[in-house]
DSSP file (Angstrom, degrees, kcal/mol; ACC not computed):
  #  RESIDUE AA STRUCTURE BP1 BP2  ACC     N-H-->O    O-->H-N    N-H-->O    O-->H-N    TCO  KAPPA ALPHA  PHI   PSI    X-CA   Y-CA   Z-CA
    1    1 A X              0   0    0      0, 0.0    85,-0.0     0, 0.0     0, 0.0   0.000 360.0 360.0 360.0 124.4  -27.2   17.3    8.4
    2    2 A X        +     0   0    0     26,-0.0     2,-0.3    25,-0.0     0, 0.0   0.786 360.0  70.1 -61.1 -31.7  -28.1   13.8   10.4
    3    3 A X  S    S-     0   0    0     24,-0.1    24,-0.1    25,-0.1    75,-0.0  -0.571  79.4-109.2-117.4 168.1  -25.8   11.4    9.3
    4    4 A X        -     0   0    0     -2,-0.3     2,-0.3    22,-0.1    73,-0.3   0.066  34.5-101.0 -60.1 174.5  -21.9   11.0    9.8
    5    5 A X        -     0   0    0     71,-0.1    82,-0.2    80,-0.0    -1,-0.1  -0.789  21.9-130.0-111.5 166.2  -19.7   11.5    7.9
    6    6 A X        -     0   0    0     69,-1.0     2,-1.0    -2,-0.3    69,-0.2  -0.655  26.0-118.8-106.7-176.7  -17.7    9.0    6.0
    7    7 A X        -     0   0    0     -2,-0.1     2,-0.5    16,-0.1    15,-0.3  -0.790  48.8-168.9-109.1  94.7  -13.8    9.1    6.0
    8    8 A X        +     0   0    0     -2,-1.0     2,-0.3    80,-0.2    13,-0.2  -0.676  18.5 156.7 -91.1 121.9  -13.2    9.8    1.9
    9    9 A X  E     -A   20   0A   0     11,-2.6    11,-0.7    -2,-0.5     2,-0.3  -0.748  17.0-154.7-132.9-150.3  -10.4    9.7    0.0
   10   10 A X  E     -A   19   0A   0     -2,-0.3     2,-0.6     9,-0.2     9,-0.2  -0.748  12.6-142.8-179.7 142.0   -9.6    9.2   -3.5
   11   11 A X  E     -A   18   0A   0      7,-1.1     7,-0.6    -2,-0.3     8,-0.0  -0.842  24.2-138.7-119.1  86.5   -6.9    8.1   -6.2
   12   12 A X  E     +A   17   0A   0     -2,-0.6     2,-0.2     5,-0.2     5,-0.2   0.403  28.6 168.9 -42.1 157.5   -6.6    9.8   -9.4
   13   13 A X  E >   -A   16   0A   0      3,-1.2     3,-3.9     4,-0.0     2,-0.9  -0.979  47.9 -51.6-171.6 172.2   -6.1    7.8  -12.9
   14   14 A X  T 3  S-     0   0    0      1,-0.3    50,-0.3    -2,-0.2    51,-0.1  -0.089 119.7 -22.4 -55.9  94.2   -6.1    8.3  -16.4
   15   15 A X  T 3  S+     0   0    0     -2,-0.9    49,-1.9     1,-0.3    50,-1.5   0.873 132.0  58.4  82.8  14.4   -9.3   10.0  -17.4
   16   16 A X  E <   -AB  13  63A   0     -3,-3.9    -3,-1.2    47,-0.2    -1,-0.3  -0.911  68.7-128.3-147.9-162.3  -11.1    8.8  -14.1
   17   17 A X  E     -AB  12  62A   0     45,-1.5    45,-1.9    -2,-0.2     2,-0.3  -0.882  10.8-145.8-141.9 147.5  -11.0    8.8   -9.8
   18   18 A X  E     -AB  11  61A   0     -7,-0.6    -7,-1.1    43,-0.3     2,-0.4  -0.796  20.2-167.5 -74.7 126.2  -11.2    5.9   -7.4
   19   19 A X  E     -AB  10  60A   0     41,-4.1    41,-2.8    -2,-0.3     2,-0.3  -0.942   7.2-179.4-102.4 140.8  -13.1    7.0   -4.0
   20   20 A X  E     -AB   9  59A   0    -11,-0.7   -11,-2.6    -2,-0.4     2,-0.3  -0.904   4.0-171.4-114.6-179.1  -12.9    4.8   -1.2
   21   21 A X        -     0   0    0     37,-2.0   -13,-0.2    -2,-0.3     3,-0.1  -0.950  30.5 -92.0-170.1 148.4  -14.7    5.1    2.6
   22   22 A X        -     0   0    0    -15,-0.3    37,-0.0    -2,-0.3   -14,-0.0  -0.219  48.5-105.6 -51.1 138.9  -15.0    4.0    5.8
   23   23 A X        -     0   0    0    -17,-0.1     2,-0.3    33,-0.0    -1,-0.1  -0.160  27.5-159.5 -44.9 162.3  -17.8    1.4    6.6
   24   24 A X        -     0   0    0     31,-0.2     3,-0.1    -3,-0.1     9,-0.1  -0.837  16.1-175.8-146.9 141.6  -21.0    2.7    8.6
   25   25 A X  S    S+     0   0    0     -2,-0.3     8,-0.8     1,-0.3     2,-0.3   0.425  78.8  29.5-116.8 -39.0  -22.9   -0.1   10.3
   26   26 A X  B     -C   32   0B   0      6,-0.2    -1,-0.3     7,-0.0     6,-0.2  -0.995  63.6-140.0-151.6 151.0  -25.4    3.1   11.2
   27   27 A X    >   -     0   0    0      4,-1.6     3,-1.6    -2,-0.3   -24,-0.1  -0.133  47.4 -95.0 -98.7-160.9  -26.6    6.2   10.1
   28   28 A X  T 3  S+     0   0    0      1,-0.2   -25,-0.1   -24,-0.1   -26,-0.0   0.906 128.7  58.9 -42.5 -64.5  -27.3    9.7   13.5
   29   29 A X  T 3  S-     0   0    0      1,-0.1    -1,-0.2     3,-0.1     3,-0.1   0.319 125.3-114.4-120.2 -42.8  -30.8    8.2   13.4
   30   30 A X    <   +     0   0    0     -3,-1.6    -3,-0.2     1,-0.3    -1,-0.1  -0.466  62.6 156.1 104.5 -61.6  -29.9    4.9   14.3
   31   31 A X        -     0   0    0     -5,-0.2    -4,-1.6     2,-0.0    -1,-0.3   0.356  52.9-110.2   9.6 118.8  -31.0    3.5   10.7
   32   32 A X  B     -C   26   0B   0     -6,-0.2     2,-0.6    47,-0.1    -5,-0.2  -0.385  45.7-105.0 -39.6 151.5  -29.5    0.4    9.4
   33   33 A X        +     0   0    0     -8,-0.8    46,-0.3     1,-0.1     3,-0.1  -0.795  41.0 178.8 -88.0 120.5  -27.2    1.6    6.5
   34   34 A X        -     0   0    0     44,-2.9    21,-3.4    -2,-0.6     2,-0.4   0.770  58.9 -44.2 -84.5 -36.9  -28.8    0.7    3.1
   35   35 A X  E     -DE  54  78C   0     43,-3.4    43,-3.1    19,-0.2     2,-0.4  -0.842  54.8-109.5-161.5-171.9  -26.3    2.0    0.9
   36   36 A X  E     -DE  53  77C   0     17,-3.9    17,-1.4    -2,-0.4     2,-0.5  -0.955  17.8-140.8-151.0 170.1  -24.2    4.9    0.3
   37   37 A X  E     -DE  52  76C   0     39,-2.5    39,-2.5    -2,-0.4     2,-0.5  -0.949  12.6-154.0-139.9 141.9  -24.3    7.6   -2.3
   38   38 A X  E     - E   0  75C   0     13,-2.0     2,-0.7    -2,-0.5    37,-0.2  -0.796   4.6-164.9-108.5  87.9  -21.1    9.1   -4.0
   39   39 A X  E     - E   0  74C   0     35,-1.4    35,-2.4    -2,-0.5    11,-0.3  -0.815   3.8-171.4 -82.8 105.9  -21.0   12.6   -5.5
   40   40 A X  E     + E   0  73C   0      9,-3.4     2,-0.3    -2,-0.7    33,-0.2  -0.479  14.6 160.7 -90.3 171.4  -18.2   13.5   -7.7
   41   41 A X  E     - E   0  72C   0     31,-0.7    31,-4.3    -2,-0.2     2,-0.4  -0.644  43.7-104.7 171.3 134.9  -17.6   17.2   -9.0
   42   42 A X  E >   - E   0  71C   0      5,-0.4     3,-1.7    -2,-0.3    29,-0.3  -0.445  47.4-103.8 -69.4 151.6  -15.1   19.4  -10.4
   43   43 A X  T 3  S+     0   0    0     27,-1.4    29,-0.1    -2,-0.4     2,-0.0  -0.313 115.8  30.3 -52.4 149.4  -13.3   22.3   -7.6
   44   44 A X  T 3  S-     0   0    0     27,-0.1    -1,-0.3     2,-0.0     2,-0.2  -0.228 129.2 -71.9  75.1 -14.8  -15.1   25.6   -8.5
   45   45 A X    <   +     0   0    0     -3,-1.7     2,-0.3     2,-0.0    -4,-0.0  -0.736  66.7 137.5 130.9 167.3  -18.9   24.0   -9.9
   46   46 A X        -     0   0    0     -2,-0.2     2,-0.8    -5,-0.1    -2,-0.0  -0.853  62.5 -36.0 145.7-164.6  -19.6   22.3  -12.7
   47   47 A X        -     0   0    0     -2,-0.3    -5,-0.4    -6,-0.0     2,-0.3  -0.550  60.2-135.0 -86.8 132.5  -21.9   19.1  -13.3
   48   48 A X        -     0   0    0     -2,-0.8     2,-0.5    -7,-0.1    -7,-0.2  -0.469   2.6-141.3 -55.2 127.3  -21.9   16.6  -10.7
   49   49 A X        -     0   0    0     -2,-0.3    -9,-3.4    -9,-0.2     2,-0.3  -0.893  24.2-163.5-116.9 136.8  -21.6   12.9  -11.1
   50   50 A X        +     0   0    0     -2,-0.5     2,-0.3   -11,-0.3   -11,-0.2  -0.936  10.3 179.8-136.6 144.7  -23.8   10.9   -8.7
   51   51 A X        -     0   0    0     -2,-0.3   -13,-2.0   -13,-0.2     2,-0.6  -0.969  15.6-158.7-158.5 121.0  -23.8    7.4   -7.7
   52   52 A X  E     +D   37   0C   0     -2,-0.3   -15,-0.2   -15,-0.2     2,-0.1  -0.713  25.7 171.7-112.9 100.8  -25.7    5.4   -5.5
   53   53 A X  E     -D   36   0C   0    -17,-1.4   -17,-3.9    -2,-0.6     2,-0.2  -0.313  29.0 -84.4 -97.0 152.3  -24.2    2.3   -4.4
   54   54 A X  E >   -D   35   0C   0    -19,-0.2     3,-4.1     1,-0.1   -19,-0.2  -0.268  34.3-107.9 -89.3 170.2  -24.7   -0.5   -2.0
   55   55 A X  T 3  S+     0   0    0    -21,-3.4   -31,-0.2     1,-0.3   -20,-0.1   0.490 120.3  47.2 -27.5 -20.5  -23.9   -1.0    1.7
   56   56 A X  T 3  S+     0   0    0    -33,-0.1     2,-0.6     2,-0.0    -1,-0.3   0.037  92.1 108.6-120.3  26.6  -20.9   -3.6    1.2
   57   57 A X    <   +     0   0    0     -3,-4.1     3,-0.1     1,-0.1    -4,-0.1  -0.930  38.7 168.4 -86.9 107.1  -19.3   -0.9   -1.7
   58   58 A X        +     0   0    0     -2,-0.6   -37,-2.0     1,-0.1     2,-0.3   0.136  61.6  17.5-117.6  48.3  -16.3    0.8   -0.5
   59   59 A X  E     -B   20   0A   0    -39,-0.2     2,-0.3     2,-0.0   -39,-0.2  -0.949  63.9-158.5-174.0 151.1  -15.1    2.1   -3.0
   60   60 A X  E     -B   19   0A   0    -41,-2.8   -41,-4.1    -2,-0.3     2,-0.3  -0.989  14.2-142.2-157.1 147.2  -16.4    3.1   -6.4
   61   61 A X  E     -B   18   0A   0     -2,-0.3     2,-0.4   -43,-0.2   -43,-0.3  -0.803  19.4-171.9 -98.2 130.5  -14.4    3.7   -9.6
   62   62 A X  E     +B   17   0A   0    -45,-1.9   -45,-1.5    -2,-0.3     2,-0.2  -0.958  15.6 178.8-126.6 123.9  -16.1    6.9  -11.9
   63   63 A X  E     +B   16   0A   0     -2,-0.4   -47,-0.2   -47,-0.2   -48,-0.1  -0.581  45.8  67.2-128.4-173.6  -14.4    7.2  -15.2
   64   64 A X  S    S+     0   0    0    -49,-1.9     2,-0.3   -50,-0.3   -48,-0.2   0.858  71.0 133.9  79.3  40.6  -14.8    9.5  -18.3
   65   65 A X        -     0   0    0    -50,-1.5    -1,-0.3   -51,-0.1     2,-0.2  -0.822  65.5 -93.5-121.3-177.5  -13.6   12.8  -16.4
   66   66 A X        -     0   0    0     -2,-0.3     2,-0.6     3,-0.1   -51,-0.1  -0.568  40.9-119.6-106.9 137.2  -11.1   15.3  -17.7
   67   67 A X  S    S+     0   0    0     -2,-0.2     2,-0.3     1,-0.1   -53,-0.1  -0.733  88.5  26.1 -91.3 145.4   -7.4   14.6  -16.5
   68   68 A X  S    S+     0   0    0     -2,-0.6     2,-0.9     1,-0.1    -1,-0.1  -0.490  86.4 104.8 122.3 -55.3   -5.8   17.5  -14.5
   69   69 A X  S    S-     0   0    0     -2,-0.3   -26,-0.3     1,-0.1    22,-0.1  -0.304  72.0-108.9 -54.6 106.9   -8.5   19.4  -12.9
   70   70 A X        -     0   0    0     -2,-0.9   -27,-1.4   -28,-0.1     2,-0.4   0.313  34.5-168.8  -3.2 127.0   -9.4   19.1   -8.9
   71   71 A X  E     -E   42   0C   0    -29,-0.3    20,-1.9   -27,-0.0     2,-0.4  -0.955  15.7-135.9-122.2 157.0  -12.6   17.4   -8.1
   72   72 A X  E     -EF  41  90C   0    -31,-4.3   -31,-0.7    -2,-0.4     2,-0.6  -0.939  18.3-139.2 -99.3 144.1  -14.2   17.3   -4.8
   73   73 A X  E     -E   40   0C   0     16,-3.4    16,-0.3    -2,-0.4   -33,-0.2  -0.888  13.9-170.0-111.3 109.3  -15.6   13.8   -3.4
   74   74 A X  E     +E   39   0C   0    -35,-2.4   -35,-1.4    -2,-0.6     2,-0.3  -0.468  15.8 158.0 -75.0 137.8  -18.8   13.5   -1.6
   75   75 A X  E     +E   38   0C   0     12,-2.3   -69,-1.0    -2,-0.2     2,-0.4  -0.785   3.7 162.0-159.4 134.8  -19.7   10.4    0.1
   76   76 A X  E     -E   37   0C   0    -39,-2.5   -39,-2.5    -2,-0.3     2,-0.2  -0.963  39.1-116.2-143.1 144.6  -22.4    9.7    3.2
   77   77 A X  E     -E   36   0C   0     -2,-0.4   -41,-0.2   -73,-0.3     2,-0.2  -0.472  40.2-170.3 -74.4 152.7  -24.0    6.5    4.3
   78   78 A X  E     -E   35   0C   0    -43,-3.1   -43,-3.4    -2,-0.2   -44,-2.9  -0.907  35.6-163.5-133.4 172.4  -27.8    6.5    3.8
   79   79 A X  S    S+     0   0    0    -46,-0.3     2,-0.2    -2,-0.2   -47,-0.1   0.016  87.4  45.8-143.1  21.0  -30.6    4.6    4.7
   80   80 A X  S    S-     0   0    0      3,-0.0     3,-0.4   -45,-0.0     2,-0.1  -0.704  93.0-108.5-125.1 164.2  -33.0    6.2    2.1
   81   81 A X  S    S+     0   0    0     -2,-0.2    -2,-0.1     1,-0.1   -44,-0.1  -0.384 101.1  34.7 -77.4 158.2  -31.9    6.8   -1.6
   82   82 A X  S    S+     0   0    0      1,-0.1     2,-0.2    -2,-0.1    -1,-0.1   0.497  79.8 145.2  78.1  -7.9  -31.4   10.4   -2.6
   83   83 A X        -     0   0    0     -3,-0.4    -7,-0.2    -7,-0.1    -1,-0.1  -0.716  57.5 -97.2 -86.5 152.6  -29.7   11.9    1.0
   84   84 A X        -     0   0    0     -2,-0.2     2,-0.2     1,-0.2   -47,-0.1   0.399  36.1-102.1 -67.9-176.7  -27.2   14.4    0.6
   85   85 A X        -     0   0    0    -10,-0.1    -1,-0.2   -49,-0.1    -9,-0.1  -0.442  31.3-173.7 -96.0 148.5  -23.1   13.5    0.8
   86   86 A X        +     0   0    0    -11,-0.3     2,-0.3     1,-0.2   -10,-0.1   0.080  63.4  65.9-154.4  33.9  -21.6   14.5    4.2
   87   87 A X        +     0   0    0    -82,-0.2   -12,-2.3   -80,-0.1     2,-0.3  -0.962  57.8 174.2-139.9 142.2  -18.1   13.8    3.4
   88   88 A X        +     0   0    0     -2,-0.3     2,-0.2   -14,-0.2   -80,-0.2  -0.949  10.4 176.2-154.8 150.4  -16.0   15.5    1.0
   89   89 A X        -     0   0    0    -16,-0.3   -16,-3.4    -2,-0.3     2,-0.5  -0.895  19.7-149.6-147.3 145.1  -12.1   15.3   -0.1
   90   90 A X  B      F   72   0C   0    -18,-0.3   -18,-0.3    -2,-0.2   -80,-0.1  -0.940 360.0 360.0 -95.5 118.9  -10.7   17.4   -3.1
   91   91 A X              0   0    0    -20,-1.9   -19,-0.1    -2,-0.5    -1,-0.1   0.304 360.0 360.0-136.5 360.0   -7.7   15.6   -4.9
């Protein structure tokens, strides 16, 4: 996977999670950073919640989840739409 990864973490709350991450100025490639894109998901599977934000977002709120179970959070800078997460934290 090309691009870095970003440093995630993330702050549980009633019925949502707060992610934040480190800035990226660029992606392995060299690429200006366009944007970044934000994967939520509960620990063991389930459906994913996906979000593609822009370049001066560092941090994104996702709400409507269930309180108590583990999620993981993906989050990778991109400089196309639609590339993968290359950061994850569980909380």
């Amino acid at each position: 996977m090309p691009n870095a990864r970003a440093n995630v973490s993330g702050k549980p709350g009633n019925f949502s999670l707060t992610a934040f991450w480190d800035a990226a100025t660029t992606i392995a490639d060299g690429s200006p950073v366009t944007g970044y894109i934000l994967e939520i998901q509960p620990v063991g599977g389930g459906l994913i919640s996906r979000h593609n934000l822009g370049a001066d977002v560092l941090s994104h709120t996702v709400g409507g989840l269930t309180n108590g179970p583990r999620t993981t959070s993906r989050c990778a800078p991109s400089a196309q739409p639609g590339r993968d997460p290359r950061a994850s934290a569980a909380r």
